[in-house]
C-alpha positions in Angstrom: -37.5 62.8 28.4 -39.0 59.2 28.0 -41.7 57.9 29.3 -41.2 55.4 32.2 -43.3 52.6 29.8 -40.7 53.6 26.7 -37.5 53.2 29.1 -38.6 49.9 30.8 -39.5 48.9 26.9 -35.6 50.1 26.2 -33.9 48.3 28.7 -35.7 45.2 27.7 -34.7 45.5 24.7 -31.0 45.8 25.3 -31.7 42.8 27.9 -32.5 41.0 24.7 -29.8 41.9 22.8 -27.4 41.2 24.7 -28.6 37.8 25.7 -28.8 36.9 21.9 -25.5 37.8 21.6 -24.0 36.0 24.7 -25.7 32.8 23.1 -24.3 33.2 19.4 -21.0 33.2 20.9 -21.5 30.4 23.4 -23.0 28.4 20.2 -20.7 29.5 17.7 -17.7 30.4 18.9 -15.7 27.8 20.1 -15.9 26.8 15.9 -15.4 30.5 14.8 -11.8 30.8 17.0 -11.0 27.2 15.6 -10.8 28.3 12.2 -10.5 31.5 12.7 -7.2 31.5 14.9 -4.7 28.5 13.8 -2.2 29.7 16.6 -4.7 28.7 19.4 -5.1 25.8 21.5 -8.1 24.7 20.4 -6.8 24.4 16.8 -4.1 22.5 18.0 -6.4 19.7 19.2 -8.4 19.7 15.5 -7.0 16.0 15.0 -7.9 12.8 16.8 -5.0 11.2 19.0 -4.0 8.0 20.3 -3.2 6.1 23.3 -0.3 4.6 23.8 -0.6 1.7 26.4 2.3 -0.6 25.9 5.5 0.9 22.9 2.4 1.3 20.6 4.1 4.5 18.9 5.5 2.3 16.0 1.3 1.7 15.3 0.4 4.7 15.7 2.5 6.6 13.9 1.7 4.2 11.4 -2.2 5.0 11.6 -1.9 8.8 11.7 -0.5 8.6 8.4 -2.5 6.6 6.4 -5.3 8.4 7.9 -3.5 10.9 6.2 -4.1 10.0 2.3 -7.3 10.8 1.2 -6.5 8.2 -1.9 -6.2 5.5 0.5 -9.3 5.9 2.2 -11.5 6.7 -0.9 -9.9 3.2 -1.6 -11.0 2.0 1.4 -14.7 2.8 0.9 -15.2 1.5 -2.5 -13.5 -2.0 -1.5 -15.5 -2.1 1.7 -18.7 -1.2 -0.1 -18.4 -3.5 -2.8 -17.5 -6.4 -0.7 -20.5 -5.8 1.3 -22.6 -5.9 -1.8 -20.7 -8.9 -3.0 -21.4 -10.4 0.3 -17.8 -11.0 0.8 -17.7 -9.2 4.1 -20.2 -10.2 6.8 -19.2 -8.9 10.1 -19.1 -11.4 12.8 -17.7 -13.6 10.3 -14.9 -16.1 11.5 -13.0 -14.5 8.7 -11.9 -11.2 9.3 -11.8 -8.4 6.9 -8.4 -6.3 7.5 -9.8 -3.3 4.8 -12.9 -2.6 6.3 -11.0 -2.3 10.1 -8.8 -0.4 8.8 -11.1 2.1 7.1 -12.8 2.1 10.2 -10.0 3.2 12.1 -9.0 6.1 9.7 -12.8 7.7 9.9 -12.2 7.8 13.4 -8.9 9.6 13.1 -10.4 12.0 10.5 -12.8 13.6 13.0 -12.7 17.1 13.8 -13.4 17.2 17.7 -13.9 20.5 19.4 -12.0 19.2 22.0 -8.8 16.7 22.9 -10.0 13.3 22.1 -8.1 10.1 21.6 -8.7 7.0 20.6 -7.2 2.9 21.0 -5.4 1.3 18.4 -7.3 -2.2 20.0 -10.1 -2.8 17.8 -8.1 -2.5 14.6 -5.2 -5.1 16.0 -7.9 -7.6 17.1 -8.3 -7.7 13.2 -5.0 -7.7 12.2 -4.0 -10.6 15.1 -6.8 -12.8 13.5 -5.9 -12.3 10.5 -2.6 -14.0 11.4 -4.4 -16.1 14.6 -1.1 -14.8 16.6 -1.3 -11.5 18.9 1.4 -8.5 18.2 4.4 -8.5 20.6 5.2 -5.4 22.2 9.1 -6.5 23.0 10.3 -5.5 19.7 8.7 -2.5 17.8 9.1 -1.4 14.0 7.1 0.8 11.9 8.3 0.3 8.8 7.7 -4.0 9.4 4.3 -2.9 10.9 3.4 -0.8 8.0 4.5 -3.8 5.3 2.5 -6.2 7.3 -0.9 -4.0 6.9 -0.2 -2.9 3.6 0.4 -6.6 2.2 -2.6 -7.5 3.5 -4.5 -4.7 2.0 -3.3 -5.6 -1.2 -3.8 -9.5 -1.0 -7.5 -9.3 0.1 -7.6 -7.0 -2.9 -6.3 -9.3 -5.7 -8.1 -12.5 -4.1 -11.8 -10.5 -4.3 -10.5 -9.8 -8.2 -10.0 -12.9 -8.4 -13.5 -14.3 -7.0 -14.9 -11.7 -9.0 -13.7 -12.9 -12.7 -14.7 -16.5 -11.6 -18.1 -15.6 -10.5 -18.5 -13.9 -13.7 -17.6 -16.7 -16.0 -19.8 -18.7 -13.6 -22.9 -17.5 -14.0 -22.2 -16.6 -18.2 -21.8 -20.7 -18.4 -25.3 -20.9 -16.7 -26.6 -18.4 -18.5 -25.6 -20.0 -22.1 -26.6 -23.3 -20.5 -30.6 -21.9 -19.7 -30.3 -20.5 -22.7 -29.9 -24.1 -24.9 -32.2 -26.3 -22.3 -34.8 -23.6 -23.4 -34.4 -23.8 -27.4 -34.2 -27.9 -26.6 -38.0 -27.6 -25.4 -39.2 -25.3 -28.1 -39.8 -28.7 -29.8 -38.6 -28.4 -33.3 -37.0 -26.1 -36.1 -40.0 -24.2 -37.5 -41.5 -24.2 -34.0 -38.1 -22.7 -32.4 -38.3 -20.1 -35.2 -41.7 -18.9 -34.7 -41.0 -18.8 -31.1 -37.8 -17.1 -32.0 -39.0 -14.4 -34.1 -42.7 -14.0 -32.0 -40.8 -14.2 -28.8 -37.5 -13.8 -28.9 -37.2 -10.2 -28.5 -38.8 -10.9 -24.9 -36.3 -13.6 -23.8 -33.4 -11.8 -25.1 -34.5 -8.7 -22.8 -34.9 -10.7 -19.7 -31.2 -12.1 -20.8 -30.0 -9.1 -21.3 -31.4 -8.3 -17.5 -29.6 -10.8 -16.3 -26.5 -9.9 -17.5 -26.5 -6.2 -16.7 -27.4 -7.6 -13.2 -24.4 -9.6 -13.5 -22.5 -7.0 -15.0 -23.6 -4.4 -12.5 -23.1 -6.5 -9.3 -19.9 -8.1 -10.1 -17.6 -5.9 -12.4 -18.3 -2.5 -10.2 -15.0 -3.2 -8.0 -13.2 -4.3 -10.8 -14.0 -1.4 -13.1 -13.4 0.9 -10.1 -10.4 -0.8 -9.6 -9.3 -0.5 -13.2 -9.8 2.7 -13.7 -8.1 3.9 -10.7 -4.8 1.7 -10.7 -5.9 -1.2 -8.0 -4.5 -0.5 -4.7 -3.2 2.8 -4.3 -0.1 1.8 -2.6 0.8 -0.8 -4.8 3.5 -0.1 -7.8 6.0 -2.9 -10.1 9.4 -2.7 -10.4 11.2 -4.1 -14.0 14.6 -5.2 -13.5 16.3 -6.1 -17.0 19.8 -7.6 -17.6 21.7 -6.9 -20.7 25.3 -8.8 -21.9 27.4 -5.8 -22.7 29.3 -8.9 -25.0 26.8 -9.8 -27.2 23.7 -7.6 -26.3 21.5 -10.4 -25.1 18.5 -9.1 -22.9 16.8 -12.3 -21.4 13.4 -11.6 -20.1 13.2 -8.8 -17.4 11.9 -9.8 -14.0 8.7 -7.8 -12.6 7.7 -7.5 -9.4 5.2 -6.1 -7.3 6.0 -3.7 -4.0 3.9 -1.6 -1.8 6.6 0.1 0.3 10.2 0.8 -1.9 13.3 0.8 0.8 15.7 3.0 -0.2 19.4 2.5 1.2 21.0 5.3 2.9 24.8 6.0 1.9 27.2 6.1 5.0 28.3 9.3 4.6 27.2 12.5 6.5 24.6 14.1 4.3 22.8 12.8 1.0 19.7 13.5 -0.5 16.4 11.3 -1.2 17.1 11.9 -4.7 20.3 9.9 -4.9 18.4 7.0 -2.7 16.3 6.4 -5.3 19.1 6.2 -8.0 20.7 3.6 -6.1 17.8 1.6 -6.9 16.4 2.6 -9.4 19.7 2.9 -12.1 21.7 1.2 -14.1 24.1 -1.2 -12.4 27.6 -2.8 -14.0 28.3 -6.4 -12.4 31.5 -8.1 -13.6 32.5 -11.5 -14.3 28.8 -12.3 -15.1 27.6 -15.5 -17.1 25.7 -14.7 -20.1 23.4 -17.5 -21.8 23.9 -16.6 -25.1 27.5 -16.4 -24.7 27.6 -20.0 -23.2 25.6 -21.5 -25.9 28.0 -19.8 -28.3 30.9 -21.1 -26.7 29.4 -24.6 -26.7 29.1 -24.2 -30.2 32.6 -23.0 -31.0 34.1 -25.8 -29.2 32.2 -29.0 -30.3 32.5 -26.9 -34.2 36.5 -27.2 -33.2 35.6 -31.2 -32.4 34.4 -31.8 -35.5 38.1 -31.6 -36.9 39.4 -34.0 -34.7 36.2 -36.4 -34.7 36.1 -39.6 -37.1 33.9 -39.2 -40.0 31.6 -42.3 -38.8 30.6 -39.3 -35.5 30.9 -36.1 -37.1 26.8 -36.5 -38.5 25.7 -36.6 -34.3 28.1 -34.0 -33.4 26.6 -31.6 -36.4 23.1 -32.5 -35.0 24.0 -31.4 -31.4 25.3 -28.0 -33.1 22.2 -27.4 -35.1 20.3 -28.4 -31.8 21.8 -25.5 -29.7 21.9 -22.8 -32.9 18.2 -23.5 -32.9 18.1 -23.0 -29.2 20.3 -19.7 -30.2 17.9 -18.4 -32.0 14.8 -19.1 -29.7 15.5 -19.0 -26.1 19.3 -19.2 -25.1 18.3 -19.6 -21.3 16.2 -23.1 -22.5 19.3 -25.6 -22.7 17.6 -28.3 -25.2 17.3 -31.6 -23.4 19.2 -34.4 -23.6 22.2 -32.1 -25.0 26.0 -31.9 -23.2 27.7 -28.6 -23.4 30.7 -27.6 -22.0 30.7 -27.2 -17.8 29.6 -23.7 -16.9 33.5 -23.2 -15.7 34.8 -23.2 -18.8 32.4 -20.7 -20.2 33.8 -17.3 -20.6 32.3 -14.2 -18.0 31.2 -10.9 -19.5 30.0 -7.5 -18.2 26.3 -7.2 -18.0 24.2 -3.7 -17.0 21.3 -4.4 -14.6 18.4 -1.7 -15.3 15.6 -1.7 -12.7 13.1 0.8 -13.5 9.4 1.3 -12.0 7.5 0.0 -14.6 3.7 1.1 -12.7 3.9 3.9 -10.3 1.6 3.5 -7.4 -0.8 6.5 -6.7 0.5 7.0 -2.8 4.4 6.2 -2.9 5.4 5.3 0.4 8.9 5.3 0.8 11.4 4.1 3.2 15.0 4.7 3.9 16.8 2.1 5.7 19.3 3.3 8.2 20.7 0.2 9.6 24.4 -0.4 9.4 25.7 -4.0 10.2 29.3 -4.6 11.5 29.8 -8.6 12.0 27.0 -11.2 12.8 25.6 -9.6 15.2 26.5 -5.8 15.7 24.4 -3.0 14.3 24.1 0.5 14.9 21.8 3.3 13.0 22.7 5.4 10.6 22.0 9.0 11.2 23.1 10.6 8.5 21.2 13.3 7.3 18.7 13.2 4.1 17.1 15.9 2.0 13.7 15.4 0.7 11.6 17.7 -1.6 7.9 18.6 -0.6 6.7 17.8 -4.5 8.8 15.0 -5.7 8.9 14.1 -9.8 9.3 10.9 -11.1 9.3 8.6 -14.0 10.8 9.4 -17.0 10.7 12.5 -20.2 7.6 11.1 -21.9 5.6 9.8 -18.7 6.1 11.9 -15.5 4.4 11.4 -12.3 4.6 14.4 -10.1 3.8 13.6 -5.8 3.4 15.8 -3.1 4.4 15.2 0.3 1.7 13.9 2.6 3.2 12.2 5.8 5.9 11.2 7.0 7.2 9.1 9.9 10.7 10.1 12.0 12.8 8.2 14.5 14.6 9.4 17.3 17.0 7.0 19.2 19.3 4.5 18.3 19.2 1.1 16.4 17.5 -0.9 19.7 15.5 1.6 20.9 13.7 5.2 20.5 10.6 6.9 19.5 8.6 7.3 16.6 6.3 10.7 15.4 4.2 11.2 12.6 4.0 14.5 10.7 0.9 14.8 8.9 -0.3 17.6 6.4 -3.5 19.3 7.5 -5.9 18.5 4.8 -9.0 18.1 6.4 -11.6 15.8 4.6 -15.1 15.5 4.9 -16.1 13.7 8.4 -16.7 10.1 8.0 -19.6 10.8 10.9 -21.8 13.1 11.7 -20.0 15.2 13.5 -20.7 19.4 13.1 -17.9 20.5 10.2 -17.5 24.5 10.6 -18.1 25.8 7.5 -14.6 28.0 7.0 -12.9 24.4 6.8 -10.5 24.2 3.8 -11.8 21.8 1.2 -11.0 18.2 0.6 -7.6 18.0 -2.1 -7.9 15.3 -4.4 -7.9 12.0 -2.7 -4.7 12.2 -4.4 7.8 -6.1 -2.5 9.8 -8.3 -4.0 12.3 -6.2 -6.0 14.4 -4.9 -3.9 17.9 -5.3 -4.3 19.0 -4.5 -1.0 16.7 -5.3 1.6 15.9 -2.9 4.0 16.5 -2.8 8.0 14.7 -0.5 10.4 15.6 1.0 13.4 14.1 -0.9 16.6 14.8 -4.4 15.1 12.3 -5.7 12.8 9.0 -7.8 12.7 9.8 -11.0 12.8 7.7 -14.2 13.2 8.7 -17.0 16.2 7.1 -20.4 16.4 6.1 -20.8 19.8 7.8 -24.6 19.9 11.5 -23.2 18.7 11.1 -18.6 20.8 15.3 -18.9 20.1 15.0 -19.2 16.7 14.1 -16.0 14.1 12.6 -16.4 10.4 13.7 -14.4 7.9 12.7 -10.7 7.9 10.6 -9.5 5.1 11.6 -8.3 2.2 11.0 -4.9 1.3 9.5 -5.7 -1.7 7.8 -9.1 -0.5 4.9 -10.7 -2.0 1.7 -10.5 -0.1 1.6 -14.1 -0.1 5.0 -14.5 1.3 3.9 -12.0 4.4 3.0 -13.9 7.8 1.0 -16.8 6.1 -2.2 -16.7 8.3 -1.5 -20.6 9.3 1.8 -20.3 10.9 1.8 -20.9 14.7 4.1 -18.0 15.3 4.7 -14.5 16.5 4.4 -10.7 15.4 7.0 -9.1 17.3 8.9 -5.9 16.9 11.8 -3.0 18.2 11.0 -0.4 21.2 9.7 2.9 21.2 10.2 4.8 24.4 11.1 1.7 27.4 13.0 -0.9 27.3 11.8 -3.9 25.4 10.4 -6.6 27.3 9.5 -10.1 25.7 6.1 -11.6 25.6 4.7 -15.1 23.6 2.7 -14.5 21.1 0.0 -17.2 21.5 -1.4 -18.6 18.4 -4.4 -19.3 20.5 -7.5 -17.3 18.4 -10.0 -18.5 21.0 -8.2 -16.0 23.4 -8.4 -12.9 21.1 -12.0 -11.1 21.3 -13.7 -10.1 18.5 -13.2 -7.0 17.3 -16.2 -4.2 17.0 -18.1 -3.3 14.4 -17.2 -0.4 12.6 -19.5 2.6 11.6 -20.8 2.3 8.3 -23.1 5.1 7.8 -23.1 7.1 4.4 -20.6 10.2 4.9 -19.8 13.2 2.3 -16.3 11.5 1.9 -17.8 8.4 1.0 -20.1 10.1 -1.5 -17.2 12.0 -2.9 -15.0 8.9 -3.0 -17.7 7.1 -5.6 -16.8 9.8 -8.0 -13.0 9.0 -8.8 -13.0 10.4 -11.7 -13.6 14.2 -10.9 -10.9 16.0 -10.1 -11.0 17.8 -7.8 -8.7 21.0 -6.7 -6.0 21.1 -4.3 -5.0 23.7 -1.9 -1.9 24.9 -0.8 -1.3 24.1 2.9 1.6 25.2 4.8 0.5 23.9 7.8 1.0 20.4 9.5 0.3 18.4 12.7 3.2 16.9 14.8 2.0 13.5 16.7 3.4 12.0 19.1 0.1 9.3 20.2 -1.9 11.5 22.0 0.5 14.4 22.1 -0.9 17.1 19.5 1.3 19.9 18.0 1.1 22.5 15.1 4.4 23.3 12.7 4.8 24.0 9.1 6.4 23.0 6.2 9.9 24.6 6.6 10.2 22.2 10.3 9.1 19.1 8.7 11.8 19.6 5.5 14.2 20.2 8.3 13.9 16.3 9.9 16.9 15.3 7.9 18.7 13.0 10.6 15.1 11.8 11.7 13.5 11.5 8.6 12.3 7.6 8.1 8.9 7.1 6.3 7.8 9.4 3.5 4.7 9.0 1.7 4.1 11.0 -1.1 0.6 11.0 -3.1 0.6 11.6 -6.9 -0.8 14.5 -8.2 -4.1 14.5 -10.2 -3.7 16.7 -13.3 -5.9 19.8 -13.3 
């Protein structure tokens, strides 16, 4: 039996227990059943959302996939980062800097909340409408035109800072060899130099050397970053390369530059994303095709049969003109020699050529998309919903240089040609937070942060982004190639329009006012140092990847979780992919 002091002692001690464990669970367990239980509610909610005010789901569908590719946003930070340093990027500048908003964005979308939270698309398209000094239309809504227009972007800030970068360089070499001679011209004289040279020399040369490893340091980081990991990650070339099945003749093959490859869909009821890519990247028979080298050939054959016919007192300029275009034969057969008549084009003969296009640089995040618009007439058009199987890990490239990606994202499309809805299904690879928000430590660890070519451009469902001068609203520019140059994108000095195809209402049409005075500015992003950012400076680790069978379905601020098999199955929806290439082990 217990004394009363030693059963007052006991039940204060259970008190005590049992209020220490009431407040470990209270602390730790909404985190614990987060991780802990994927099936629940709370898991569900583990990814930012965002709001959709106006037909925004082309954008954010968009968004939630980029945020998606840890190679894009390592890519992110080490452009922002060295722009800062290079003093490229100043925020508040009348300039604005699409790469840093966008990274901004995608830290935010990388959170892990605890609970529902969703964020606006705003700040991000303040940047991208100044960029263009023209506001984004909500009438018409595309995501695969939205998703060109960002990415071009991307890439032309990227090439014009390499650009700056190598001119700076060369810059500051001139004034440093320049210094370097005003100096040895006040040494005074030969022996003087010498003795100056040899006492002092060593001295001077170190301080040069400084200044060139300063240089060195400050300037080449992005570019040897940017070397070393390919430039910008969504960026690839296509080759395309003509060859006279006549006389062999290959004339110089045409390269160019794409960040998002459309791929044609067959009108036929099922195909796969394998065959897409053939008919684009194959070998291609065109008929009735005129060949240089057979021209200049035939030019030759026919003045040679001249000759016969010609006077003596002519035949000596006639013989000239041949031995004109045989050199020409031999050099370049597209470079007609000057001053030189051959036969009209008409009476040339036509041969069979084989057109090879080929990617000649694969792009470490290959975003692809298949184009489902069919045309019928001038102005009819109706989507194709025909249904297309697609591989989680897709191999490409050829037998002595594969390239092996694994499905990251994609983007789907329900409705018809005018109107519908766009989702994004993203893996759920959680990265290190951008901020300072509480990580639970059971959180699976970060995988490796893995156009104008086409020959059929591509069409998207909802119309397409299109660019209206405010003096002519009837009358439409030419929609983007899908392989368009960055500098052929929405030149920042038209006075014109962003507009694109509905998502869930029906369209209505707004002016987009070229008026930048009207936009506000956009708000300064967080840039405090993260553990992404710290493992993004290391490129060159590898780092492992784990198996994931689980994704998130979202729908703006609508969160959902399925897996692998579901997303596989979105054969008649299926419209953006984006793949990310696979870092060896």
């Amino acid at each position: 039996m217990p004394a009363p002091n030693n059963k007052q002692l006991t039940i204060a001690y259970a008190a005590g227990a049992s209020l220490a464990a009431v407040t470990l669970v209270y602390v730790f367990g909404p985190t614990w059943f987060i991780d802990s239980n994927p099936s629940s509610s709370q898991r569900k909610k583990g990814v930012v959302g965002l709001v959709n005010t106006a037909n925004d789901c082309f954008i954010n569908s968009i968004l939630q996939s980029l945020a998606g590719l840890g190679e894009l946003r390592a890519y992110l930070v080490r452009r922002t980062r060295a722009a800062k340093a290079n003093g490229e990027f100043i925020e508040g500048d009348e300039k604005p800097f699409l790469t840093a908003a966008l990274k901004d964005i995608l830290d935010g979308l990388n959170e892990r909340p605890l609970y529902r939270k969703t964020l606006s698309a705003r700040p991000f398209l303040t940047v991208l409408e100044r960029v263009f000094r023209q506001r984004i239309s909500r009438s018409q809504q595309d995501a695969h035109e939205f998703l060109q227009v960002v990415a071009e972007t991307i890439a032309e800030e990227y090439h014009k800072q390499k650009k700056s970068v190598k001119a700076a360089r060369v810059v500051k070499e001139k004034d440093l060899e320049d210094e370097k001679a005003h100096e040895e011209e006040e040494a005074g004289g030969r022996n003087i130099l010498l003795n100056v040279g040899e006492a002092g020399g060593e001295k001077v040369e170190e301080e040069e050397d400084g200044v060139i490893i300063n240089v060195e340091n400050s300037d080449s980081n992005l570019e040897d970053e940017t070397e070393d990991e390919g430039g910008m990650p969504l960026e690839g070339k296509v080759e395309s390369e003509i060859e006279c099945q006549k006389c062999h003749f290959k004339p110089k093959p045409t390269v160019s530059t794409f960040v998002v490859l459309t791929l044609p869909v067959p009108q036929k009821s099922s195909t796969t994303l394998s065959d897409c890519i053939k008919g684009v990247l194959s070998t291609e028979y065109i008929d009735d095709f005129q060949c240089a080298r057979c021209r200049l050939e035939h030019a030759i054959a026919t003045l040679t049969r001249k000759i016969a016919s010609t006077p003596v007192t002519k035949q000596g300029k006639i013989q000239e003109i041949i031995d004109t275009l045989r050199q020409a034969l031999e050099k370049d057969p597209e470079k007609i020699p000057e001053g030189i008549d051959i036969p009209p084009s008409s009476s040339a003969p036509k041969s069979r050529i084989a057109r090879r296009t080929r990617m000649s640089s694969h792009p470490r995040i290959l975003a692809l998309h298949l184009s489902r618009s069919i045309y019928e007439g001038y102005s009819s058009s109706r989507k194709n919903s025909a249904r297309v199987s697609f591989p989680e890990t897709l191999q490409m490239g050829g037998i002595m240089e594969k390239h092996e990606y694994k499905l990251l994202c994609m983007v789907t499309h329900k409705g018809g040609h005018e109107s519908g809805h766009y989702e994004c299904f993203r893996r759920q690879i959680v990265s290190p937070p951008p901020y300072s928000t509480p990580t639970p430590t059971l959180a699976p660890s970060t995988p490796a942060a893995s156009g104008q070519a086409s020959p059929i451009g591509g069409s998207t469902p909802g119309s397409t982004v299109r660019l209206v001068d405010p003096r002519e609203p009837g009358v439409d520019s030419p929609s983007l190639s899908p392989y368009a140059a960055s500098s052929n994108i929405l030149p920042s000095d038209a006075s014109s329009s962003l507009s694109s195809s509905d998502s869930k209402s029906t369209p209505s049409p707004s002016l987009l006012t070229p008026d930048i005075s009207s936009i506000p500015e956009a708000g300064p992003g967080t840039t405090a140092d993260s553990a992404f950012e710290k493992r993004a400076h290391a490129p060159n680790k590898v780092r492992k990847k784990h198996g994931n069978n689980k994704w998130w379905r979202i729908s703006d601020d609508k969160i959902r979780e399925t897996k692998t098999g579901d997303v596989l199955g979105m054969q008649k929806e299926v419209y953006l992919l984006f793949y990310e290439e696979q870092k060896p082990e």
